[in-house]
C-alpha positions in Angstrom: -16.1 18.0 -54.8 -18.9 20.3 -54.2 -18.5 22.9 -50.9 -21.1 21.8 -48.4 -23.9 24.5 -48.8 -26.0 25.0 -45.1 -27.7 27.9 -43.1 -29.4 29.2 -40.1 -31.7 26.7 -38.4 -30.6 23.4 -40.8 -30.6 19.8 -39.0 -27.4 18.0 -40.3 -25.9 15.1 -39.5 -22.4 15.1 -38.5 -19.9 12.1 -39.1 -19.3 11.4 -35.5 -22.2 10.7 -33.0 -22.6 13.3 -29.8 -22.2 11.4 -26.7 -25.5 11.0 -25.7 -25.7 8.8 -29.0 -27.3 11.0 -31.6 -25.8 12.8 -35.0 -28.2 15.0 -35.8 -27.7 18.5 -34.7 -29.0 22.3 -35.4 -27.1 25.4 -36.6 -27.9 28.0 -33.9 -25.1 30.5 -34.7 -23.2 31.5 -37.8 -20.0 33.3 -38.3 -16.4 32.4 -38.2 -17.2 30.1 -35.7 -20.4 27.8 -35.9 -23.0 26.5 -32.7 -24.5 23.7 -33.2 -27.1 22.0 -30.6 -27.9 18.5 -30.3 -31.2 17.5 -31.3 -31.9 14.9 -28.3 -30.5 16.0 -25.7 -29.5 20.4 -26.2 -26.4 20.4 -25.5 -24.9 23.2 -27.0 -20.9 23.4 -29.0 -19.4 25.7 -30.5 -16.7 24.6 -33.6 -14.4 26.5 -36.0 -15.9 26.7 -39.1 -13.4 24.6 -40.9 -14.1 21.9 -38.4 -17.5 22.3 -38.8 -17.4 21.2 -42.4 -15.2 18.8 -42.2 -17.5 16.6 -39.1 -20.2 17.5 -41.2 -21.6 14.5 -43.3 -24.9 15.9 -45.1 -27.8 18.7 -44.5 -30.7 16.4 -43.0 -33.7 19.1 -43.1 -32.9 22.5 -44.6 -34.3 25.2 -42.1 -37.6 26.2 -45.0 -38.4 22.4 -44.7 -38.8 22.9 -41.0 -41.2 26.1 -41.3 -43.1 24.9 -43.8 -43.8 22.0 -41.8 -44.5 23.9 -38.7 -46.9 26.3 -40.7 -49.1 23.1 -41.8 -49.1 21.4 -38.5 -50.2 24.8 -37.1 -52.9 25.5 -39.5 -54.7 22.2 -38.8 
């Protein structure tokens, strides 16, 4: 099976929902540790790495998805 590649900024969707319902979540801190911040509502956790991989399901939006999308929605 092939490690689960993500970075900085990426939307992912974990295998268990947050309590206020939704999945998807943002990386907001890297390290041993990794913070993660719900996408509806902002609430904010921190997990061990390890655990981190292993409630993550799949990368949603990689982070240079998200800028580029920013940049074109900025330039119109």
């Amino acid at each position: 099976m092939e490690p689960k590649v993500f970075q900085l900024g990426d939307i992912v969707q974990m295998k268990k929902p947050h309590p206020c319902g939704a999945n998807e979540m943002e990386i907001i801190r890297m390290g041993m540790d990794i913070r993660i911040k719900c996408v509806k509502c902002k609430h904010s956790i921190l997990l061990p790495r390890a655990k981190f991989e292993k409630s993550m399901k799949k990368v949603l939006r990689p982070a240079s998805e998200q800028s580029e999308d920013h940049r074109t929605e900025s330039d119109s």
